[in-house]
C-alpha positions in Angstrom: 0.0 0.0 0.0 1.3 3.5 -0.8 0.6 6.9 0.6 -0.6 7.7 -3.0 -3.5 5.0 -2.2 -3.8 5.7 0.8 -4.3 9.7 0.2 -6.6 8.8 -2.8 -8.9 6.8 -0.5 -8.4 9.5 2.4 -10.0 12.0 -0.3 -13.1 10.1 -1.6 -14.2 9.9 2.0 -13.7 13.3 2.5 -15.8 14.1 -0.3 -18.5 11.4 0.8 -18.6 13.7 4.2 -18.8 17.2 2.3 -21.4 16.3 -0.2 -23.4 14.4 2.3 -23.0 17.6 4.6 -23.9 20.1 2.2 -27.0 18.2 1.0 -25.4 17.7 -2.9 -27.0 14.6 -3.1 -26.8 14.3 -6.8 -23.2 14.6 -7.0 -22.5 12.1 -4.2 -23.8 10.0 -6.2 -21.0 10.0 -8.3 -18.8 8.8 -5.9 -20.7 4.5 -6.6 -19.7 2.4 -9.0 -23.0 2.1 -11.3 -23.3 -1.7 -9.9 -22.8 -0.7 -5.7 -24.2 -1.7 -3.0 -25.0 0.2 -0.2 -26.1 -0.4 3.2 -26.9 0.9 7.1 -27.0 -1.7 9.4 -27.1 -2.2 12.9 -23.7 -3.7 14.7 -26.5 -7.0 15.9 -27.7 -7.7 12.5 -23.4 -7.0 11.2 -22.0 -9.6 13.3 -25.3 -12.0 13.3 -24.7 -12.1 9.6 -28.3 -11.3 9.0 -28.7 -9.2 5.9 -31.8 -6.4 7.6 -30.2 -3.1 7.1 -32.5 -0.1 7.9 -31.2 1.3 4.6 -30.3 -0.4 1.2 -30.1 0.8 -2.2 -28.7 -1.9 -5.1 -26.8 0.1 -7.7 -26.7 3.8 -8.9 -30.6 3.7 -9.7 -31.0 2.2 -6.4 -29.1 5.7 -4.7 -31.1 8.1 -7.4 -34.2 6.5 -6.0 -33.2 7.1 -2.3 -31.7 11.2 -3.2 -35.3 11.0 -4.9 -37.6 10.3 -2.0 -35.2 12.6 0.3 -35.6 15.7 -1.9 -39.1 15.4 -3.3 -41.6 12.7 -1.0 -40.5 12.3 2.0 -41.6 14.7 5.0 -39.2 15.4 8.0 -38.2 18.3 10.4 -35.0 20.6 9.0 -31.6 19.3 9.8 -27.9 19.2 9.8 -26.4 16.5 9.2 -22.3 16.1 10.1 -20.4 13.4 9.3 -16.4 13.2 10.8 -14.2 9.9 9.7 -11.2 8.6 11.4 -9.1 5.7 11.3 -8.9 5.0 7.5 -7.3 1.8 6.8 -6.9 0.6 3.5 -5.7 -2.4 2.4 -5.2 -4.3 -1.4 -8.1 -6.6 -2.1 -9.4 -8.8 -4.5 -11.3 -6.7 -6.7 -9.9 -2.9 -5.6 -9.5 -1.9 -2.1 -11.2 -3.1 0.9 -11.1 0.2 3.5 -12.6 0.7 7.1 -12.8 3.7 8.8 -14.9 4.6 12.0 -17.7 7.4 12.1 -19.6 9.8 14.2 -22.5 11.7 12.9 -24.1 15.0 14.1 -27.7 16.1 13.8 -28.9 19.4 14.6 -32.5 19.8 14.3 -34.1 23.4 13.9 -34.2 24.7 17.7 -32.3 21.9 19.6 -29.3 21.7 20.8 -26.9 19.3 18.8 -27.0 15.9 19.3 -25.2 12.6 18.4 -26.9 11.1 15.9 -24.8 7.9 15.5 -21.3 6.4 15.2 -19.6 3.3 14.1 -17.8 1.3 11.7 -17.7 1.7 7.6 -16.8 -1.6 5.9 -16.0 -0.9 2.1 -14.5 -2.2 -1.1 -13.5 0.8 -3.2 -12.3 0.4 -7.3 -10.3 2.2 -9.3 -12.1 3.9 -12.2 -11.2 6.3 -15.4 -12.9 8.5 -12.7 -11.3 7.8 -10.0 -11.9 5.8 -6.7 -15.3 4.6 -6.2 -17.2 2.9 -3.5 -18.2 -0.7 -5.1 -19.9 -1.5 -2.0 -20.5 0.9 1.3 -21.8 -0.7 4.4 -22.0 1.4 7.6 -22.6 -0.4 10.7 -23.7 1.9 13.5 -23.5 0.8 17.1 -26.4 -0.2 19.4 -29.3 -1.8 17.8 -31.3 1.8 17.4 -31.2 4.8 15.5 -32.4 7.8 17.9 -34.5 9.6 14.8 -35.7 8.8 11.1 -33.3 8.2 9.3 -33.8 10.8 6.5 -29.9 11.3 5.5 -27.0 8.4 4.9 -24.6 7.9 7.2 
């Protein structure tokens, strides 16, 4: 593994946080592989091996289905949403990279204080495109068995 790779990965995450952040939900679409998968599953269901994941989308027109229902059907209080990563590791794999990094997320609803929303673990295989690194499959695995709120935004 070389810093290059390394600092490659380091930046697609940092542009998963930003976009996710700053609600450009189109454009962090860009950052799958047209054939991902991604997930939000609780740490039970993880290391149960049960597939249940509170949120799933199956490929690009999975996600634009998901940023879809977000922007123009679904109904929930304003918020902000922050996302902070630490501990990327990144190792060769068979197809790409497999990368794990830990996560804490924010929320801020209109008139309250702050709160954590949730934190734990992302388990991903990234690729190397003509476009750069993408996520091939994104699983975050918060800890605890509960989301506090809806879950209107990814983690």
């Amino acid at each position: 593994m070389t810093i290059n790779e390394w600092w490659r990965a380091y930046q697609l995450y940092t542009d998963y946080t930003e976009l996710l952040d700053s609600r450009q939900l189109d454009q962090w679409i860009d950052l799958f592989e047209e054939s991902c998968l991604f997930r939000v599953m609780s740490a039970e269901n993880a290391s149960a091996g049960f597939p249940l994941a509170l949120m799933r989308c199956e490929g690009v027109p999975g996600l634009r289905d998901r940023v879809h229902a977000i922007k123009e059907v679904s109904v929930y209080s304003p918020r902000i949403m922050r996302h902070v990563v630490s501990g990327l590791r990144l190792t060769k794999g068979e197809q790409g990279y497999d990368a794990t990094a830990s996560f804490v997320v924010t929320q801020s609803l209109e008139g309250e204080q702050t709160q954590l929303y949730a934190s734990g673990v992302y388990r991903d295989r990234l690729t190397d495109t003509a476009g750069g690194l993408r996520f091939a499959e994104k699983t975050a695995i918060y800890d605890g068995t509960l989301i506090a709120n809806s879950m209107v935004y990814p983690l």
